[in-house]
C-alpha positions in Angstrom: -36.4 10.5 7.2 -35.0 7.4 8.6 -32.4 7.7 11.5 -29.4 5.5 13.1 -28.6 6.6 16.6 -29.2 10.6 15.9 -28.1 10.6 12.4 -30.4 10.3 9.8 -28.9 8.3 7.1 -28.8 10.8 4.4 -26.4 13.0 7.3 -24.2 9.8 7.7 -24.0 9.0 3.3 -23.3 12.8 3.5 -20.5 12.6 6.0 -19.6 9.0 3.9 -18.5 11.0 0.4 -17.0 13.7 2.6 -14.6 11.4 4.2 -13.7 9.4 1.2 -13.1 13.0 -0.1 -10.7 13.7 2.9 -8.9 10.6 2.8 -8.4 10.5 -0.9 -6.7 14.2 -0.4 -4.5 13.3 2.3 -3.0 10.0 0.3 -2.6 12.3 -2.2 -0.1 14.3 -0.1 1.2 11.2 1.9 2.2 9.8 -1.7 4.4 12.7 -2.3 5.9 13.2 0.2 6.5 9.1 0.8 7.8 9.2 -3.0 10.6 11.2 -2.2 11.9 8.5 0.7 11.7 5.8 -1.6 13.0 7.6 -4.4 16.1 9.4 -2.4 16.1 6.6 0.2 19.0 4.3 -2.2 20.9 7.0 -2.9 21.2 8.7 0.7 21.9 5.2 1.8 24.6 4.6 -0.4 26.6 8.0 -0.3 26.4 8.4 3.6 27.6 4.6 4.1 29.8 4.8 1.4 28.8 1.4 0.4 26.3 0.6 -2.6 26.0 -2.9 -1.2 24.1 -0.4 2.1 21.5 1.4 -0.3 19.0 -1.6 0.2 18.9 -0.7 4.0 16.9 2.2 3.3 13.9 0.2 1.7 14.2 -2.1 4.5 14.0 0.7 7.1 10.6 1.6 5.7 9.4 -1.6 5.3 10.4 -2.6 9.0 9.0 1.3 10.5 5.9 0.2 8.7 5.2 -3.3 9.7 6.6 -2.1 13.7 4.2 0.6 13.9 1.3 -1.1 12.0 -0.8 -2.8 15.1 0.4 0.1 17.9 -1.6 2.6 15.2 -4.8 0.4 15.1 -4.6 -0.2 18.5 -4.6 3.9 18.9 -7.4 4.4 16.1 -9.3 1.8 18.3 -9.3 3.9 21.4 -9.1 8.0 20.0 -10.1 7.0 16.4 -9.1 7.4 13.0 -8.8 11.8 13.0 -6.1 11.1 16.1 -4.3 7.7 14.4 -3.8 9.5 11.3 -2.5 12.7 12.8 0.1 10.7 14.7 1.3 8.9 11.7 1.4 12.3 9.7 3.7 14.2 12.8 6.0 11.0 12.9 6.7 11.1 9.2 7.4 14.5 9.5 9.8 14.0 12.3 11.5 11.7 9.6 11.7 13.8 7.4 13.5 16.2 9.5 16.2 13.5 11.0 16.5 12.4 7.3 17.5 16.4 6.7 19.7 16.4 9.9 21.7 12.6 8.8 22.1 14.2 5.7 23.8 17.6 7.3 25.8 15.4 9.3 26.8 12.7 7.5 25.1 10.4 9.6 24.6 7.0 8.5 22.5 5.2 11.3 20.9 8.6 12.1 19.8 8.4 8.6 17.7 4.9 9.2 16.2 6.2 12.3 14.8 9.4 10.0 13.8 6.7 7.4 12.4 4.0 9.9 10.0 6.7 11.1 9.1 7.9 7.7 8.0 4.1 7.5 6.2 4.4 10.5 4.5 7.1 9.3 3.3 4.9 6.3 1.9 3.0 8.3 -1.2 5.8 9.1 -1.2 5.7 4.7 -2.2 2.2 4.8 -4.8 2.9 7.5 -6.4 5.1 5.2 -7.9 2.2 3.0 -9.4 0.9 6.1 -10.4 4.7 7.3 -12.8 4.2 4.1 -14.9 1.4 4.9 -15.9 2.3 8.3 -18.9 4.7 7.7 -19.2 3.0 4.1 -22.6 1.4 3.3 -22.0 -2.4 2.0 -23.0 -2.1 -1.3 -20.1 0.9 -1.7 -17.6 -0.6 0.6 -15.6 -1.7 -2.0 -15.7 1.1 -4.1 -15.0 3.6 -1.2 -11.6 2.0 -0.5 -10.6 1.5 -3.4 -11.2 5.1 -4.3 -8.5 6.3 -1.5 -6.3 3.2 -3.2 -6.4 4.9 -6.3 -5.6 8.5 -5.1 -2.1 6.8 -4.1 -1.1 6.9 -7.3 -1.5 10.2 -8.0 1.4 11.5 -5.1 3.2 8.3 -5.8 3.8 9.6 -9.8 3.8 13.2 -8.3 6.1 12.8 -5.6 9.1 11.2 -7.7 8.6 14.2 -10.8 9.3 16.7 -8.2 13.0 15.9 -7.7 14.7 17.4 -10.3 12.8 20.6 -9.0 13.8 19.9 -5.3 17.6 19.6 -5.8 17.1 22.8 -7.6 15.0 24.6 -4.3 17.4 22.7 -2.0 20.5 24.2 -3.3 19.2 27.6 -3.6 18.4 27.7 0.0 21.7 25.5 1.0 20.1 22.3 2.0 22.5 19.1 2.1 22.8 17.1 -1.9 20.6 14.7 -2.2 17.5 15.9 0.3 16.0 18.8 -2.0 12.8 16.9 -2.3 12.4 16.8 1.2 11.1 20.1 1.5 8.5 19.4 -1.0 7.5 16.6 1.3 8.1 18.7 4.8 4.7 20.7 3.1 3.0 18.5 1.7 3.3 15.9 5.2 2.2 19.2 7.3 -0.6 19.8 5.0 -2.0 16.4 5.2 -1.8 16.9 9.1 -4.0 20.2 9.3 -6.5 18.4 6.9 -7.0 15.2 8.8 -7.1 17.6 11.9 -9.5 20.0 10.6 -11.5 18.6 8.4 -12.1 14.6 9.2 -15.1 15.2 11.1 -17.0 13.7 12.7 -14.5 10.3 13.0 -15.7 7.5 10.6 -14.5 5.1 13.1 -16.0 6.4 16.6 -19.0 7.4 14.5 -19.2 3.8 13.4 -18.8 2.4 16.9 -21.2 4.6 18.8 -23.7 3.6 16.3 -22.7 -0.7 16.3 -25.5 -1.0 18.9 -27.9 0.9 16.8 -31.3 -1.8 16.4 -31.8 0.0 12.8 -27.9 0.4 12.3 -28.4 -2.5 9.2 -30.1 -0.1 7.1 -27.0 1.9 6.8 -23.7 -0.1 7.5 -24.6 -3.6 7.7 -25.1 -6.3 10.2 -22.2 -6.1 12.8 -21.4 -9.9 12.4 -18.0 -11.8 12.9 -17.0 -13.9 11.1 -12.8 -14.9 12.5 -12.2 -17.8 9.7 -13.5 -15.3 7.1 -11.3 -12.8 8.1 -8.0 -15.3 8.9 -8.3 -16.1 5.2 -9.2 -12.1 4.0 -5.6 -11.7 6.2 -3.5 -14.6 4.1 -5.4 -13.2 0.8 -3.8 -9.9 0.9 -0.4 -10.8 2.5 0.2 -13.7 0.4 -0.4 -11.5 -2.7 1.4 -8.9 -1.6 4.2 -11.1 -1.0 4.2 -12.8 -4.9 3.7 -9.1 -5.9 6.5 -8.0 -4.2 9.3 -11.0 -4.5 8.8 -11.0 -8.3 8.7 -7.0 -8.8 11.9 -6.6 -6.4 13.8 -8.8 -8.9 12.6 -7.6 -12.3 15.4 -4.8 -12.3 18.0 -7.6 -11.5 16.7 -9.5 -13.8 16.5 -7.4 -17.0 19.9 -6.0 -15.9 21.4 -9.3 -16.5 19.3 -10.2 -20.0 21.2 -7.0 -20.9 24.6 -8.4 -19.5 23.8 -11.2 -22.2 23.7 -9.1 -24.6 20.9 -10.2 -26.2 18.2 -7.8 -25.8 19.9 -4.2 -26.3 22.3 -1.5 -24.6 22.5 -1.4 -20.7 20.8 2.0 -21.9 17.8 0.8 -23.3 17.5 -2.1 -20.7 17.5 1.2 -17.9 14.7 2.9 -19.9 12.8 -0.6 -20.6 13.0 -0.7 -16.6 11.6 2.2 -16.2 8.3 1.4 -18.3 8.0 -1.8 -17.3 8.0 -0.4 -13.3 5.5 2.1 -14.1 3.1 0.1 -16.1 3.3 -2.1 -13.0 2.6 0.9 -11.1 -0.5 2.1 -12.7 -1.8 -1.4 -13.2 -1.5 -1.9 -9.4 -3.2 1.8 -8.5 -5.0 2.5 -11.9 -8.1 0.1 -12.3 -8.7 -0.4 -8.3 -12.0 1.7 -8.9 -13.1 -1.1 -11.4 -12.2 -3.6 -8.8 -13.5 -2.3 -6.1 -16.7 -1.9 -8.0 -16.6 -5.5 -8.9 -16.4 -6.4 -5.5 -19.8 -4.9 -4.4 -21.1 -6.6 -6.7 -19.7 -9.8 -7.6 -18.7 -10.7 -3.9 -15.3 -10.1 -2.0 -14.4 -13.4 -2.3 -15.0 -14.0 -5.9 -12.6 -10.9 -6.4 -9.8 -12.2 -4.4 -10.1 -15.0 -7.1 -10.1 -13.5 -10.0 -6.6 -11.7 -8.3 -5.4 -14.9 -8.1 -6.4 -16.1 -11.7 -4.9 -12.7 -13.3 -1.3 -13.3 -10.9 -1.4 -17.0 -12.5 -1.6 -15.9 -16.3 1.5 -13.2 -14.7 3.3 -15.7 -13.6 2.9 -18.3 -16.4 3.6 -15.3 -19.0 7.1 -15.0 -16.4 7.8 -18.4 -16.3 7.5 -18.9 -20.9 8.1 -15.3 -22.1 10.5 -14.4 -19.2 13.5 -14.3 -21.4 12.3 -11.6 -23.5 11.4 -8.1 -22.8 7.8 -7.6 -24.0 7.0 -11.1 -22.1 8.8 -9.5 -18.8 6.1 -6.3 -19.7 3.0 -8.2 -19.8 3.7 -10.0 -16.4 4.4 -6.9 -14.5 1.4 -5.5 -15.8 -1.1 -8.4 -15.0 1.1 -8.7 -11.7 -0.4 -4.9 -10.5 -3.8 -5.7 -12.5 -4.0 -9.1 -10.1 -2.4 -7.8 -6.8 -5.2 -5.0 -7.1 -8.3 -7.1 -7.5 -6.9 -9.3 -4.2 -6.1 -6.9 -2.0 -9.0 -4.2 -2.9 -11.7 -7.3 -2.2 -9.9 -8.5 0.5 -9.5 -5.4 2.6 -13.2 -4.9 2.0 -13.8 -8.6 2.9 -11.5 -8.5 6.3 -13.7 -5.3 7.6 -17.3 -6.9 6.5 -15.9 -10.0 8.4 -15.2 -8.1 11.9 -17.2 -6.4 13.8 -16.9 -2.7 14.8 -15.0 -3.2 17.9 -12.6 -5.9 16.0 -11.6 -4.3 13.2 -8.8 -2.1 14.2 -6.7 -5.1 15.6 -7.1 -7.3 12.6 -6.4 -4.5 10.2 -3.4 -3.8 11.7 -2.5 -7.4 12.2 -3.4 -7.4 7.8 -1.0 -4.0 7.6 1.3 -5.6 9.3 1.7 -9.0 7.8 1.8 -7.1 4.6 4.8 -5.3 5.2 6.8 -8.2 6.6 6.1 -10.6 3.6 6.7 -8.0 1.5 10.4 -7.8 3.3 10.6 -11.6 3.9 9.9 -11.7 -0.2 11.7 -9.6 -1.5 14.7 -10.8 0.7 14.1 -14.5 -0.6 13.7 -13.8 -4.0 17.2 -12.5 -4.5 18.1 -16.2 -3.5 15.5 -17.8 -5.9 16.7 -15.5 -8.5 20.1 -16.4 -8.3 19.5 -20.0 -7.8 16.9 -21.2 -10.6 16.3 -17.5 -12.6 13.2 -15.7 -13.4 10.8 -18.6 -14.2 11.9 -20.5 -11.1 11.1 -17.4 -8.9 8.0 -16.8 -10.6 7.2 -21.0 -10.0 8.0 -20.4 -6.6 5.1 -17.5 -6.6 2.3 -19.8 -7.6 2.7 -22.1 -5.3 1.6 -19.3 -3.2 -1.0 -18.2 -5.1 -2.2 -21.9 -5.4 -2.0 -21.9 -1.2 -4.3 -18.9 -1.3 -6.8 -20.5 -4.3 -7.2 -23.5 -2.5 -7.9 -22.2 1.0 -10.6 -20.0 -0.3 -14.2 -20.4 1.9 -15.5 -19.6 -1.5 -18.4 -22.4 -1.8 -18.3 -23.1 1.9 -19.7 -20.0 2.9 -22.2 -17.1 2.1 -20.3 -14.6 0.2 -21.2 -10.6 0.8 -21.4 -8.1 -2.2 
């Protein structure tokens, strides 16, 4: 049997599928007990403030925890590893949680923030998890390994909001504040993800993967440690630009159908809430659903050629926005093929970014990538209230693709070799 270092490379494919396994478990449990904060986040906002025009704080507050804590986290995972990063993103969302219970018992407002900025912070660890995936991953599964701990989001992210109703319930019975309930289900399921990263993500993918970088037959297993900075500059813009059209046009599709229903053409403010409420989740599973088929696709059409067809599928999103926008079903489709093409781009380009760094770099720039992705998604959704206002749904959509033209035309595609 072949070996790398003093694993042979069946042990390190073994300890592969069990760390996928691992990961995919503890987003499962970091998605419920995140869904709660975005789901409660609004309303603890609003009714501690006493101001609606406040309840948009609390998304901010995660976006900002996230996006702060991103690089300090990859930094870490680059010096005590992945086991230890993750841990520390678990114990500070569950020190959120707590201050989020306390704010709430006190009536708190900016105590409330802090709770939900390091609830954001602790996100932060969720997103490394992607990146967690990759580092033991063999090339020709890189893309299917992340995107496999992608997809698990999506089952605490469904979870985690279905458990409300059922929190309220718990939370009253044992006399926690209105409105933080669903807490508790996240307080357990935060703590659980903690003991399993702790116990049971061993050996660390990313030590592992360094102590072996200088292995002479390390190729036969993980790939050639090669850098390649452009490469990974453009994998960087390729997922935070998409994130940003993603997130600018999905912020104001609420806004939007609220005020086709103001016009009273398209139905009762009733039926516009419930039309919401598909359309979000349909954009939901089309962002978390296929991201095994993509992931696939990009192993073996090529990262690069995947980030494209992202971009293709968010122009036919936006074009259907920009014609059909005025109408529900047309408002449907482009949500839909806006999660379908924000999944292809940033599935291939996560796996792109860590096939263009080596070991020892790939922390820093998948922070950096972590972190750009939560500002623009701020920055977006901020500036597409503006847009929206300004020149309506098509123009905000127009604005989009000039983005996704920026990220099109700056492709190395053709200029380099690309990997599959």
């Amino acid at each position: 049997m072949s070996a790398v270092g003093t694993e042979p490379i069946e042990d390190l494919r073994a300890v592969q599928r069990r760390t996928v396994g691992v990961l995919a478990a503890g987003q499962v449990l970091g998605g419920i007990a995140f869904g709660a904060t975005v789901s409660l986040g609004a309303l603890l906002a609003a009714d501690l403030s006493g101001d609606d025009a406040l309840s948009g704080l609390a998304t901010a507050s995660v976006t900002l925890g996230a996006a702060a804590f991103a690089i300090p986290l990859a930094r870490f995972a680059a010096r005590r590893g992945r086991r230890m990063s993750l841990t520390v993103g678990n114990l500070l969302a569950l020190i959120g949680i707590g201050i989020v219970i306390t704010a709430a018992a006190l009536r708190f407002f900016p105590l409330l923030l802090v709770g939900i900025i390091m609830i954001g912070m602790g996100n932060a660890g969720n997103l490394q998890s992607r990146f967690a995936a990759t580092d033991l991953a063999a090339p020709e599964h890189r893309g299917r390994d992340l995107s496999i701990v992608v997809w698990s989001t999506t089952v605490g992210g469904v979870t985690g909001p279905l458990l409300l109703p059922l929190g309220e319930e718990v939370g009253a019975l044992i006399g926690m504040p209105p409105l933080t309930g669903s807490y508790l289900f996240s307080l357990v399921a935060q703590a659980a993800a903690l003991v399993l990263y702790v116990i049971a993500l061993r050996p660390d993918p990313l030590l592992t993967a360094m102590r072996l970088a200088g292995s002479a037959s390390r190729g036969a297993v993980l790939g050639a440690d090669i850098d390649r900075p452009v490469v990974a500059r453009y994998a960087i813009f390729a997922v935070s630009g998409s994130h940003a059209v993603m997130a600018s046009v999905m912020a104001m599709t609420p806004i939007h159908l609220k005020h086709m229903a103001d016009g009273g053409g398209h139905g009762s403010t009733q039926e516009v809430t419930l039309l919401v409420g598909v359309t979000i989740a349909l954009h939901v599973a089309g962002m978390y659903g296929l991201s095994p088929l993509f992931g696939i696709l990009a192993d073996r059409w090529g990262r690069i050629r995947v980030v494209l067809l992202g971009q293709v599928v968010l122009t036919a999103s936006l074009l259907t926005a920009i014609f059909a926008g005025e109408h529900p079903a047309g408002v449907m489709v482009a949500l839909i093929l806006l999660g379908l093409g924000w999944s292809a781009a940033t599935v291939a380009g996560a796996a792109l970014l860590t096939e263009s760094s080596t070991v020892l770099m790939r922390p820093r720039r998948q922070g950096v990538s972590d972190s750009l992705m939560s500002l623009t998604a701020a920055v977006g959704a901020a500036g597409a209230g503006i847009v929206l206002t300004e020149f309506g749904y098509g123009g905000l959509a127009t604005v989009a693709l000039v983005l996704v033209i920026a990220i099109t035309a700056l492709s190395p595609f053709g200029r380099i070799r690309d990997t599959a």
